[in-house]
N, C-alpha and C positions, 0 to 999 in steps of 0.2 A: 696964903693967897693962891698957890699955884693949885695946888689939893680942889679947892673951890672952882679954879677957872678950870680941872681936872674932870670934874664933876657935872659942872655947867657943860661943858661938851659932849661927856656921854648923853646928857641929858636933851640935847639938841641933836645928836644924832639917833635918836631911838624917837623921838618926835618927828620928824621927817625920814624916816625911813620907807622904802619903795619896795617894790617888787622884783627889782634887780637886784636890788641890795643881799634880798633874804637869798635869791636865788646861788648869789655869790659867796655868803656865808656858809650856804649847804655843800654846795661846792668843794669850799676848802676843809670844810669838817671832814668830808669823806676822803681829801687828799691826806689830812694828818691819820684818821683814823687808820686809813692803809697802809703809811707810813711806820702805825706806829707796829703795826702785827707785822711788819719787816723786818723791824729791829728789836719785837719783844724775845726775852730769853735769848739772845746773844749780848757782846761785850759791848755792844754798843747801846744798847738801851743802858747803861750806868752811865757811858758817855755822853750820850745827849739828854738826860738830867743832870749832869751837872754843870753843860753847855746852858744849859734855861735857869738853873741857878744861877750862872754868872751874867747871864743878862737881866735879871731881876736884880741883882747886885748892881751892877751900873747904871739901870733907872733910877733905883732908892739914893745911889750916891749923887745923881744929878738932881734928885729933889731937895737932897740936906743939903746942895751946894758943897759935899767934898772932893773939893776941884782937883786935888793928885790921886786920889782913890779912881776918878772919872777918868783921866789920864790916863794913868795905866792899866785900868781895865777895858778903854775903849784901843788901846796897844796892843795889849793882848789878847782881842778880839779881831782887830786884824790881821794879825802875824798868826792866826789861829783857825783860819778860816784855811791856810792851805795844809795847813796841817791836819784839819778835818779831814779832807779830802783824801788823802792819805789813809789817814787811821779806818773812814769807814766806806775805803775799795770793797771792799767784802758788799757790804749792805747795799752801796751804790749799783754795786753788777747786779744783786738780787731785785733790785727795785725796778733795771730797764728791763730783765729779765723778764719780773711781772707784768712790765706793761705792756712786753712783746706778745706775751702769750694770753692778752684782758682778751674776753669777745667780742670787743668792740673791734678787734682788727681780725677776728677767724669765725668761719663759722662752718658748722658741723661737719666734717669729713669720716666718713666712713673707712675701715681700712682697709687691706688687700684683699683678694679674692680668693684666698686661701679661708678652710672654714676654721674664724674663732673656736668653737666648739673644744676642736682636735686640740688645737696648741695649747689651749686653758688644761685642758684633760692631760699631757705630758705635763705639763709642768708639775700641776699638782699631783701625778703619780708620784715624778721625779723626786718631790721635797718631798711625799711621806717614807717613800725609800731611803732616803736619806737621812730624815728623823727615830727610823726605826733602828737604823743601824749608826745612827752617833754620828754621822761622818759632817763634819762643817763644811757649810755652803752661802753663799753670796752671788745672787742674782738681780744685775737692775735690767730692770724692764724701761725701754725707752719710749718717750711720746711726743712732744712736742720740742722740748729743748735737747738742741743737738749734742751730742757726747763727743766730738771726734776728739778732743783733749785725751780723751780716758781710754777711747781706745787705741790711740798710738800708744802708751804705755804701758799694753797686752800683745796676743798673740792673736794675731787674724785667725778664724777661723770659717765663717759665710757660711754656716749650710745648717737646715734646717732644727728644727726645735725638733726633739725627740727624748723620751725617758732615757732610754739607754746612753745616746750620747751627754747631756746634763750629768748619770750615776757616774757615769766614766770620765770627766772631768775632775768630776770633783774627789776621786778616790786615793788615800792620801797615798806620799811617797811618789806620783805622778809627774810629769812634767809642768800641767799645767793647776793642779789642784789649789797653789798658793794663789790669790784674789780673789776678782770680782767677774762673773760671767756678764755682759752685753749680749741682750735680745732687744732685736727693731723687729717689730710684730710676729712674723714664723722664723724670722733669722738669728743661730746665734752666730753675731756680729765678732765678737771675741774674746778671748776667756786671759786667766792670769794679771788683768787689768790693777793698774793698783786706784785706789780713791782715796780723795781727802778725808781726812779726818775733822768730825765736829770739834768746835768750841767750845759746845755747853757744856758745864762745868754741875750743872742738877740731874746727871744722871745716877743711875742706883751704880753702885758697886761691883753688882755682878756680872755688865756690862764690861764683854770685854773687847777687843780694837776691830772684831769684824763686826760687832751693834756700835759701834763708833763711826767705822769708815761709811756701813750702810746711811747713817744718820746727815753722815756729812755730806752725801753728795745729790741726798733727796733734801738738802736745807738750800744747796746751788743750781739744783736742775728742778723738774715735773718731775722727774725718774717715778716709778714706784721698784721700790727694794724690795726683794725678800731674804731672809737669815735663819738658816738652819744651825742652830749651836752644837757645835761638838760636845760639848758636856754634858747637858742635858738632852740633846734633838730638839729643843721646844722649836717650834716655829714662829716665827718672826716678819710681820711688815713692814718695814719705815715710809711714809708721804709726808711732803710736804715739813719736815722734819720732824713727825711726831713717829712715833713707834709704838706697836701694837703688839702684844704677849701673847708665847701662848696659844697660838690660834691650833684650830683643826683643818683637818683636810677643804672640809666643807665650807667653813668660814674662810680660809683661802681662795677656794673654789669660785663664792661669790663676789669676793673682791678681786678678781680677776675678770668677771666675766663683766664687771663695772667697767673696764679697763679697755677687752677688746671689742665688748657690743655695748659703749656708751649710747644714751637715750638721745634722739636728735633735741638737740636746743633752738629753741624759739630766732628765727634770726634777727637780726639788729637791723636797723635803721640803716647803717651805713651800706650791710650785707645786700639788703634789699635794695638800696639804689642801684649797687655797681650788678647785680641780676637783671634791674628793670633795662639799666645802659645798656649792659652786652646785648639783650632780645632785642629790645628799640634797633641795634646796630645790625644783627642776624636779619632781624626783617627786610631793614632797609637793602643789605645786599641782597636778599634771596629777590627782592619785589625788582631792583634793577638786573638780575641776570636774568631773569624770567621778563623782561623791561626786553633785552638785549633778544633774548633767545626767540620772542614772539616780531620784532622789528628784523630778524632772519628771516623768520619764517616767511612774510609779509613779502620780504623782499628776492625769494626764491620764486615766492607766486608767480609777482611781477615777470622774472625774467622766463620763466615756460609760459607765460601768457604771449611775450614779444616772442 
C-alpha cells in the first residue's frame, strides 16, 4: 500500500509540475554534478557512495517496517553527519575554494605590465635547460588562489623571473634546490617551498614524490605546476589535478602563454551591474562638482559685477 501511495505521488507531482519546478531541478543537477567532479578520483568519492548506500538502506527498511534496522541506521546517520564533516575537510575546502574562484564572482583581469611574452620565454628556456641536463625541478605558477601557506614553508626570494636564476636554484647540492619554486606572474616569490602530497592512489608507478607533490597542490589551489624529472628530464604539467606527460618545449610554451595572455571572458550579469553602479555613481559626482564649480564661477561674476 505504501509503494502504491509512492507512486500515486510521483505521479501527481509530474502532473502539476511548473516552470519553477523544472527550473529548480536544473539548478540542483548542476550543484551535484559539480559536486560530484570535486570528489571524483579522491577518497571521498568511495565515501559518499557508500553514504547514498546507507540511505537507500534506511528508506527500504522504513518501507518493510524494520523498526531496529531504521533505529540504528537513522543513529548512525546522525552521529555521522559530524563525522563527515571531518573526514571530507579536504573536499569541503576545495568546494568553497571553487566557488570563490566561479566567474560569477570575477571577471577578467589582465595581469601586470611587465610583457607576458619575456616571463613565458624564461621559463620555457629555464625547463628545457633543465631537461636536457636531468636536473629535477618543480615550479608552481600562481593565479588566483592564494599560496601564502606554502610559501612560509620556503625561502623568500621576490625578484624577478629569469633563466639563469630558475637553472641556479634548482642545481643539485644547492641550498635551495630541494622543493617547490613559487612564481606570482614576473615574480619568483620563493623557492625550497615544501607541498602537499596527493591522495590518488591511480597513479602509474613511475611517478615519483616530486609528480605527487606537483599533483597535490594543483588538486587544492588553480596553481598550474610544472615538473622536470630527474631521471628522465621528461617535462611535466599538472592543472587542476590532472597531469600531462611528456611535453615539449613548444607545448609548454602554449600552455603557458594560456596562462599569462588569457582570452577576455564574456562578463556576467552580476559583473555588468556593479560596472553599470560604479559609472551611474562616477557621473553623478563628476555632474555635481561640475554642479559646484560653474555655481563658483556664477558667483565670482556676481562679486566683480558689485
Amino acid at each position: 500500500m505504501t509503494g502504491v501511495k509512492f507512486f500515486s505521488s510521483i505521479k501527481d507531482t509530474l502532473l502539476n509540475i511548473k516552470f519553477n519546478n523544472v527550473i529548480d531541478i536544473l539548478i540542483m543537477s548542476i550543484i551535484i554534478y559539480n559536486a560530484y567532479k570535486l570528489v571524483k578520483e579522491t577518497r571521498a568519492e568511495q565515501l559518499a557512495k557508500g553514504f547514498f548506500i546507507l540511505l537507500l538502506v534506511t528508506k527500504l527498511s522504513e518501507w518493510f517496517k524494520l523498526y531496529t534496522l531504521r533505529w540504528f541506521l537513522n543513529w548512525l546517520l546522525g552521529a555521522g553527519l559530524l563525522a563527515l564533516v571531518v573526514i571530507f575537510q579536504p573536499e569541503i575546502r576545495r568546494a568553497f575554494e571553487f566557488i570563490g574562484r566561479s566567474k560569477f564572482f570575477n571577471k577578467y583581469k589582465k595581469g601586470g605590465d611587465n610583457k607576458p611574452n619575456a616571463v613565458v620565454e624564461e621559463i620555457v628556456q629555464a625547463c628545457a635547460s633543465l631537461s636536457r641536463q636531468r636536473i629535477g625541478a618543480l615550479i608552481v605558477i600562481q593565479r588566483k588562489t592564494g599560496l601564502g601557506e606554502i610559501l612560509e614553508t620556503g625561502q623568500m626570494i621576490n625578484g624577478y623571473v629569469s633563466m639563469g636564476l630558475l637553472i641556479n636554484i634548482f642545481i643539485p647540492n644547492t641550498p635551495l634546490h630541494d622543493g617547490a619554486v613559487v612564481i606570482d606572474r614576473d615574480i619568483i616569490k620563493a623557492a625550497a617551498c615544501f607541498l602537499p602530497i596527493t591522495d590518488n592512489k591511480n597513479l602509474a608507478k613511475d611517478l615519483g614524490t616530486r609528480h605527487r607533490a606537483a599533483l597535490g597542490i594543483s588538486e587544492k589551489s588553480d596553481a598550474f605546476v610544472i615538473v622536470v624529472s630527474e631521471e628522465t628530464g621528461a617535462i611535466s604539467t599538472c592543472e587542476g589535478g590532472v597531469i600531462s606527460r611528456f611535453l615539449d618545449p613548444d607545448t609548454l610554451r602554449k600552455k603557458l602563454v594560456e596562462i599569462y595572455e588569457p582570452k577576455p571572458v564574456e562578463k556576467n550579469l552580476l559583473s555588468k551591474f556593479i560596472e553599470e553602479f560604479s559609472t551611474t555613481e562616477q557621473e553623478k559626482e563628476k555632474a555635481k562638482s561640475e554642479e559646484e564649480m560653474h555655481s563658483k564661477e556664477d558667483g565670482d561674476k556676481k562679486d566683480e559685477e558689485i
